[in-house]
Residue, then its C-alpha position, 0 to 999 in steps of 0.5 A: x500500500x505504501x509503494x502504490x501510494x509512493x508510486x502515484x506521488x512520484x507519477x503525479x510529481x512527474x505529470x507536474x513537472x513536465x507540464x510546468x516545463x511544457x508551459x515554460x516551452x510554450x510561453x517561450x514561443x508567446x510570452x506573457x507580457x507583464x505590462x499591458x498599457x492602459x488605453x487612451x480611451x478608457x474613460x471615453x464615453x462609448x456605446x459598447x462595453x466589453x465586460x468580462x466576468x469574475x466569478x467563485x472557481x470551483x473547489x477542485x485539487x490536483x492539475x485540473x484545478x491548476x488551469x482554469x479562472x475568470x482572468x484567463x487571458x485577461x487583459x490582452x486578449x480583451x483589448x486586442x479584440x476591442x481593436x478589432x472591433x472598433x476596426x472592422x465594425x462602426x461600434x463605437x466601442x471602448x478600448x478597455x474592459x469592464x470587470x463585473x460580477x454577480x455580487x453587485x449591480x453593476x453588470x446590469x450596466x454591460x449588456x454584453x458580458x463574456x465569460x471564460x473557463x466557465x468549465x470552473x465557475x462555482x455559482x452560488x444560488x443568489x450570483x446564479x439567480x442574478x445572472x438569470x435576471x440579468x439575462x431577463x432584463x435583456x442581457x447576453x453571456x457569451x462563454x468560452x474556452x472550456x472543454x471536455x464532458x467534465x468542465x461542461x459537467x461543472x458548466x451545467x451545474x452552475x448554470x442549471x442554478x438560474x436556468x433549470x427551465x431553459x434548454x441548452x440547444x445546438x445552434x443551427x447554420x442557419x441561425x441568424x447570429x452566423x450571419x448578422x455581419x460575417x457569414x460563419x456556416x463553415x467552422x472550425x475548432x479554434x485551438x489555445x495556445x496549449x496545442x501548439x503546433x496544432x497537430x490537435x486542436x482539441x483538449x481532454x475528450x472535447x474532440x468537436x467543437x461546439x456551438x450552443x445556446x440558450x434561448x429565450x421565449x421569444x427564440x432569441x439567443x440570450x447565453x451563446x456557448x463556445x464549447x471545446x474552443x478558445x476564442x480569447x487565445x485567438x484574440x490574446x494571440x493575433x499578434x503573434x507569427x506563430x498563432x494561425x491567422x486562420x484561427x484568428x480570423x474565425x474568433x474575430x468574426x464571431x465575437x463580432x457576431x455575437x456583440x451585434x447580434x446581442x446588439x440587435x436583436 
């Protein structure tokens, strides 16, 4: 019983360490950068806000519970999509996020708000009641980057908190949130920079890309679910030679789907 106990220390030290060397690979091909300046425009009065989600993780343990939190990516990925935005639409949008949560009131002010690793959120009942009331006051959420049959486990959980009576759906080709700007009836599964050089691009058992949705009585789209995909490592990593342009170019447009879909209808 000790040797076995000995033995899964060891393998699971082992696991670390070549992860930790992994990521100390790959950040030597994308580093992270410690300074990200403030833009010029951050108090300017704007029509659209980004505003990103801070949310309770999760209690977990082990590598799992090394990976996932609500400033994933978090402030580049958010800026560099602003400036996509504010180049290939006529939103007159705000360079910088907002950061909101479901204790105050504030998020009732960005009817836009994203949500990243959403596989980690530990919801309590009152942030996910919140978080419903926001979306019946006309609210959109658009969650990204989590993967696999066990966030999406973790996914549900919270989010059956405030929307039992919702039914997650597919969405179809068809629907009009692919089409409002860019046509987007032929996708792909937009890989995080955990997969370079993208001989995959999925993580755990999330092998195809999913794109889901919550609707409300009307059958307007009012929670857009980017499942086994990583839209902000796009975002984060348009700068980068290394980062497919193929890949960006997909997660620009779709962002900037869901932001005037969310806008218009």
């Amino acid at each position: 019983m000790r040797l076995r106990r000995l033995l899964t220390v060891v393998g699971l030290g082992l696991l670390l360490v070549c992860s930790l060397m992994g990521q100390r690979w790959i950040r030597d091909i994308f580093p992270e950068s410690d300074y990200i300046p403030t833009p010029p425009d951050a108090n300017e009065k704007t029509e659209f806000y980004f505003a990103r989600l801070r949310y309770r993780n999760v209690q977990a343990s082990g590598m799992w519970a090394m990976r996932g939190q609500w400033t994933v990516d978090y402030p580049k990925a958010d800026r560099q999509f602003m400036q996509g935005v504010r180049r290939l639409s006529r939103i007159h949008a705000n360079s910088m996020e907002r950061i909101v949560d479901l204790v105050s009131d504030d998020i009732y002010n960005y009817p836009f708000v994203y949500v990243v690793e959403a596989g980690h959120w530990d919801l309590p009942d009152s942030q996910a009641k919140k978080l419903r009331e926001f979306i019946d006051r006309g609210g959109f959420l658009m969650t990204d980057d989590f993967h696999g049959t066990y966030e999406w486990d973790v996914f549900t959980t919270s989010l059956n908190k405030g929307f039992g009576d919702r039914p997650i759906v597919d969405i179809e080709n068809s629907d009009p949130i692919f089409h409002v700007l860019y046509d987007l009836q032929d996708r792909i599964q937009v890989p995080g920079i955990v997969n370079y050089p993208f001989t995959k691009t999925y993580e755990y058992d999330g092998y195809e890309p999913k794109w889901r949705a919550v609707r409300d009585d009307k059958g307007r789209i009012v929670i857009a679910i980017c499942h086994n995909m990583d839209q902000g490592d796009a975002w984060e990593w348009a700068d980068s030679p290394h980062y497919p342009e193929k890949y960006t170019s997909q997660a620009y447009r779709t962002g900037l789907n869901y932001i005037i879909y969310s806008m218009t209808h």
